[in-house]
matplotlib code that plots the C-alpha trace (Angstrom):
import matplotlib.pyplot as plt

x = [0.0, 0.9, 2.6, 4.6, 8.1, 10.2, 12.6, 12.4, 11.6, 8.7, 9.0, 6.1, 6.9, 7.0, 10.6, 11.4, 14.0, 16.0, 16.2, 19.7, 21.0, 19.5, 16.5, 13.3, 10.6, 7.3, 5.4, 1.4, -0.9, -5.0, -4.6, -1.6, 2.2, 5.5, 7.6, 10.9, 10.7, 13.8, 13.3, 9.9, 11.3, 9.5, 11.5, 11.4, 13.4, 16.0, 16.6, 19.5, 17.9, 15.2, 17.5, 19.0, 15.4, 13.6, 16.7, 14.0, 12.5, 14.7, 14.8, 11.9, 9.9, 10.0, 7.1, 8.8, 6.7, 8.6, 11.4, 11.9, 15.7, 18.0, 16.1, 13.8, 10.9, 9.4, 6.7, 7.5, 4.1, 5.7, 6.0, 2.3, 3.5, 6.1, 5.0, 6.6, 9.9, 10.5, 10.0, 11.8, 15.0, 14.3, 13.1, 10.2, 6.3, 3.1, 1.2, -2.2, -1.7, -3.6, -0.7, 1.1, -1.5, 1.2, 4.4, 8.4, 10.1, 7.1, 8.9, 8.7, 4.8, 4.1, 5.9, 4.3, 0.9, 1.0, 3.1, 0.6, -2.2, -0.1, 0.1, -3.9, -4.1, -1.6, -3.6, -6.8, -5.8, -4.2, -6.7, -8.8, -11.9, -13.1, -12.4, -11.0, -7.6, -3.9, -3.4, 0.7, 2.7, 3.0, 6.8, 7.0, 4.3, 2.7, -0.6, -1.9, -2.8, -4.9, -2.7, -6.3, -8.5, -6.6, -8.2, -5.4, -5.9, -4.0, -3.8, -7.2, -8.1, -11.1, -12.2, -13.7, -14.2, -14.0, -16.5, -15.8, -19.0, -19.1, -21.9, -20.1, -17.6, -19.0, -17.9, -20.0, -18.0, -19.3, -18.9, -19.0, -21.7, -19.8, -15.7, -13.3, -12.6, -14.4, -13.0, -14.7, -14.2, -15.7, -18.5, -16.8, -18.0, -17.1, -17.8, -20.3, -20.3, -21.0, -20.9, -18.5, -16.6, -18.2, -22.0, -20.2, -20.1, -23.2, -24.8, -22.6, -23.7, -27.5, -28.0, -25.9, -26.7, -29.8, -28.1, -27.3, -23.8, -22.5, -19.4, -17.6, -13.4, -10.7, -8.3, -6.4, -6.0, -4.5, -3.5, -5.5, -3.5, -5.3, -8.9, -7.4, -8.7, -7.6, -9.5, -10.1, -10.6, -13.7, -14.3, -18.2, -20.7, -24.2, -26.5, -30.0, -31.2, -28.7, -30.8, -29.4, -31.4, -29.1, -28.3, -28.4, -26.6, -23.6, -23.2, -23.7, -23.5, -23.6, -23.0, -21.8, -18.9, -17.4, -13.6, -12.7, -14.6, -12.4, -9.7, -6.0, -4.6, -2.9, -0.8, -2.0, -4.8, -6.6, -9.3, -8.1, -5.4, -9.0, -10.4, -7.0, -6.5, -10.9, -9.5, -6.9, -8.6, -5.8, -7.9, -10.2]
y = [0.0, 3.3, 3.9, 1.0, 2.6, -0.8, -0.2, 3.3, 5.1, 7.6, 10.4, 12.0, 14.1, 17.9, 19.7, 23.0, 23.0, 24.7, 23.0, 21.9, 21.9, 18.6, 18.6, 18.2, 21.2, 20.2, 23.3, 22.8, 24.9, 23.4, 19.5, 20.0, 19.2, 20.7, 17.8, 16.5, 13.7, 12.2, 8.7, 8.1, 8.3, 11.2, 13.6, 17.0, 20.2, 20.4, 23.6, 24.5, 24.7, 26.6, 29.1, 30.3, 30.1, 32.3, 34.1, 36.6, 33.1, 32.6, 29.5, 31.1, 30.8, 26.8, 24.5, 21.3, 18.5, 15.2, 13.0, 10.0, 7.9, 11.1, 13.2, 15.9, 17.6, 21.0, 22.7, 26.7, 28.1, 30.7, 27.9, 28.0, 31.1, 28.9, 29.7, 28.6, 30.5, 28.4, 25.1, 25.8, 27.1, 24.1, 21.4, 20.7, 20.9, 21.2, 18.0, 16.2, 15.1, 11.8, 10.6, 10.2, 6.3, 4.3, 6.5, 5.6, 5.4, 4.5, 7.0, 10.0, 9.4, 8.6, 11.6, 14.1, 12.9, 12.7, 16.3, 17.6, 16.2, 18.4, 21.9, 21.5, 21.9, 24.8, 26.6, 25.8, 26.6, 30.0, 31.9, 31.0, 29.2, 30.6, 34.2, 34.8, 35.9, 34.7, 31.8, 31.3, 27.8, 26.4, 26.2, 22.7, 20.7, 20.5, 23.1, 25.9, 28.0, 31.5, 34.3, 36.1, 33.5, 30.4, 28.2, 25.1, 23.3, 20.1, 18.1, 16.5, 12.8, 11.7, 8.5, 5.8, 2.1, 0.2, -2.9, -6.0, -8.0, -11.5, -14.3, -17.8, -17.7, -14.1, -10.5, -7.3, -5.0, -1.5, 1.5, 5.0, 7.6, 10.5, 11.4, 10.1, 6.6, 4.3, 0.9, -1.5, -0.8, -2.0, -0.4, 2.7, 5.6, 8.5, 7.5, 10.1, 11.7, 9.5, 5.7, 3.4, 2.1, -1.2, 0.6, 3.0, -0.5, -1.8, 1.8, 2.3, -1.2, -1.1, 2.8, 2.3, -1.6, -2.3, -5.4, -6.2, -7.6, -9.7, -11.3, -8.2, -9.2, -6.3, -6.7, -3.9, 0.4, 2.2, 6.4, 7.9, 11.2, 12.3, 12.8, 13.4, 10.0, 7.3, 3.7, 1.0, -2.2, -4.6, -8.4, -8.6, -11.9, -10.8, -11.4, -12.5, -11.8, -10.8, -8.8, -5.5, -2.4, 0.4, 3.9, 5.9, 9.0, 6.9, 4.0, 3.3, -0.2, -2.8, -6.6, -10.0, -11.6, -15.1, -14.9, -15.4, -12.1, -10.0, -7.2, -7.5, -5.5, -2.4, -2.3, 0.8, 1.1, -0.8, -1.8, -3.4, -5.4, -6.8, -7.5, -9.6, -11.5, -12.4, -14.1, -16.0, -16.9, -16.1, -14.3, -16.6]
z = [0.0, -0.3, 3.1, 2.7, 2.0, 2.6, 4.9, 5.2, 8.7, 9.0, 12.0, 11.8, 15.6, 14.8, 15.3, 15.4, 12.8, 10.1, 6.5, 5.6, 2.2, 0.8, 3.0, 0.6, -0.2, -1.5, -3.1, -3.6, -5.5, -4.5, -5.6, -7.2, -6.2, -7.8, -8.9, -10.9, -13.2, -14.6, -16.4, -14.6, -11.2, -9.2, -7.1, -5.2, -4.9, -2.2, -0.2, -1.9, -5.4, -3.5, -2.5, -5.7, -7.4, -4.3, -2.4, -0.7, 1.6, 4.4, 6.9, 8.7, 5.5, 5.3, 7.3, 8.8, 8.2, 8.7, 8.3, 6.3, 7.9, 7.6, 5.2, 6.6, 4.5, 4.6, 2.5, 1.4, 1.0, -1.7, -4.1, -5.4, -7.1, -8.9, -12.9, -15.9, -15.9, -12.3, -13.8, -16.9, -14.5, -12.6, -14.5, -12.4, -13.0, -11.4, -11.5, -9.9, -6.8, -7.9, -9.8, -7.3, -6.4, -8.6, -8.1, -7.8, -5.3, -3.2, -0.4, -2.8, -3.4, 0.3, 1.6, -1.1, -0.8, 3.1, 2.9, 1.1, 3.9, 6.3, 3.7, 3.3, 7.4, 7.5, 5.2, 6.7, 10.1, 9.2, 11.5, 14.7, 13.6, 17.1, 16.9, 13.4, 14.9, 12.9, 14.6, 15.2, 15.8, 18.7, 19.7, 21.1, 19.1, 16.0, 16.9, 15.6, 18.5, 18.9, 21.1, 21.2, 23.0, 23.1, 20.9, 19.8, 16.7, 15.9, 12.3, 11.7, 10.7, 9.5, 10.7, 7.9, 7.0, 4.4, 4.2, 2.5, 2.3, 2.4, 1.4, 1.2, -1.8, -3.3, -2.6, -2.5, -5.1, -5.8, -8.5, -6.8, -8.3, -9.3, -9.3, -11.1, -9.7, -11.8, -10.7, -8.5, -4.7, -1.2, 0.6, 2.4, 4.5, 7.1, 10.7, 12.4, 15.8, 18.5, 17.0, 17.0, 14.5, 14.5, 13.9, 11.3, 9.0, 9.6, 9.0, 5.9, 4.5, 5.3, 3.5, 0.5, -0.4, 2.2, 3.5, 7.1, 8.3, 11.2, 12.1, 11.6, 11.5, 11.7, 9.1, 9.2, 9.0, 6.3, 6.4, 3.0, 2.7, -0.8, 1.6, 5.2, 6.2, 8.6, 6.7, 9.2, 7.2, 7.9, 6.2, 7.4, 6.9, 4.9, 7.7, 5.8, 2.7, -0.4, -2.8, -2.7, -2.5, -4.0, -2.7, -6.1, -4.4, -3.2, -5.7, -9.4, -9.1, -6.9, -7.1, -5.8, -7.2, -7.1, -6.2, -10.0, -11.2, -8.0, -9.9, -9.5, -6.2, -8.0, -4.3, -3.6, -1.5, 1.4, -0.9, -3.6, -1.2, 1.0, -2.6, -3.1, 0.4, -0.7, -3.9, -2.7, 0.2, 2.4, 5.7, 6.7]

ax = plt.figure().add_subplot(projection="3d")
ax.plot(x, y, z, "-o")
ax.set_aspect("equal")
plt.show()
């Protein structure tokens, strides 16, 4: 899956650093991230490029955001201005932050789509959501905190599952309505305010197909940077009847397959690696 990055370290703990020469900057501009290709291997500036291209940022200027083993990462928020005269000088480009699903190395695409999880907040939490007043950094942890009425804000996660229905030797497979994903998927859905994440499935399966579950077996959880979302991954037993009543405003399809009919695992995403383990039969 996407956050597997071998045997590379992740240290996500915020520090109140300075970016060294080869330390990483990610620029993004709305769904976008500013990227280097060079023979279909993805790659991002480094400070010191960033240096000569925008002299007037200093070391103040950069966000940390992580570390990956000994390389640290930082966004510069003055890169959304980067225009065509910067990636000519530079030989980079702006591109959808999408592509990044099936990039290489898998620790370039992990860190720019979970970098750019962490930019989105920034810029979202740039003043109080209480009072309106510029919020500042905290100095010891990653918060954004109000100086007017002390309102702290941390990085937010959205809490969701992802169903895979079972009936004997069949799957439940499913086609969103609307977007651009057109592949077949699990049930999936946003957990609300004051359930659990056990009655977030059964609620999820029973509005969008009109079939009740039981049996309910954690597999496992999965970070989902591209939508802010923590995934917590479900196999569930139909519990009665299998015709399936569908939710037109969530799915466009709906159906049960045999084992044989399930899509390859693009090694990507928690879905298509539960509709892999189902076809080989290998969680049981």
């Amino acid at each position: 899956m996407i956050q597997d990055i071998g045997k590379g370290r992740y240290h996500n703990e915020y520090r109140k650093i300075s970016p060294e020469p080869d330390s990483r900057v990610l620029g993004c501009r709305g769904r976008e991230l500013l990227v280097r290709r060079k023979e279909g291997e993805l790659s991002f500036l480094r400070y010191q490029e960033v240096q000569e291209l925008f002299p007037e940022a200093g070391p103040e200027a950069f966000r940390y955001l992580f570390a990956i083993d000994g390389t640290s990462y930082f966004w510069l928020p003055g890169l959304s201005e980067a225009g065509p005269e910067t990636e000519k000088a530079a030989g980079v480009c702006w591109e959808p932050l999408e592509r990044l699903r099936a990039d290489v190395p898998r620790v370039e695409a992990f860190a720019g789509v979970t970098g750019h999880q962490l930019a989105d907040w920034y810029m979202s939490r740039r003043f109080c959501p209480r009072c309106g007043h510029p919020a500042v950094h905290d100095e010891a942890e990653r918060m954004m905190r109000c100086p007017a009425c002390g309102q702290m804000e941390y990085p937010k996660l959205s809490p969701a599952v992802i169903v895979a229905v079972t009936h004997r030797d069949r799957i439940l497979l499913t086609k969103y309505a609307g977007g651009n994903y057109r592949r077949y998927a699990l049930v999936a859905g946003f957990a609300e305010i004051g359930e659990t994440i056990e009655e977030t499935v059964a609620r999820e399966v029973m509005e969008e197909t009109g079939l009740r579950v039981k049996n309910l077996r954690y597999y496992k959880s999965q970070p989902w940077s591209f939508t802010g979302t923590l995934l917590f991954g479900f196999f569930a037993e139909l519990d009665g009847d299998d015709a399936i009543h569908l939710d037109h405003m969530e799915l466009s399809e709906a159906k049960w397959c045999s084992r044989e009919e399930v899509p390859e695992d693009d090694g990507v995403s928690l879905t298509r690696e539960m509709m892999r383990v189902f076809r080989e039969g290998t969680f049981l």
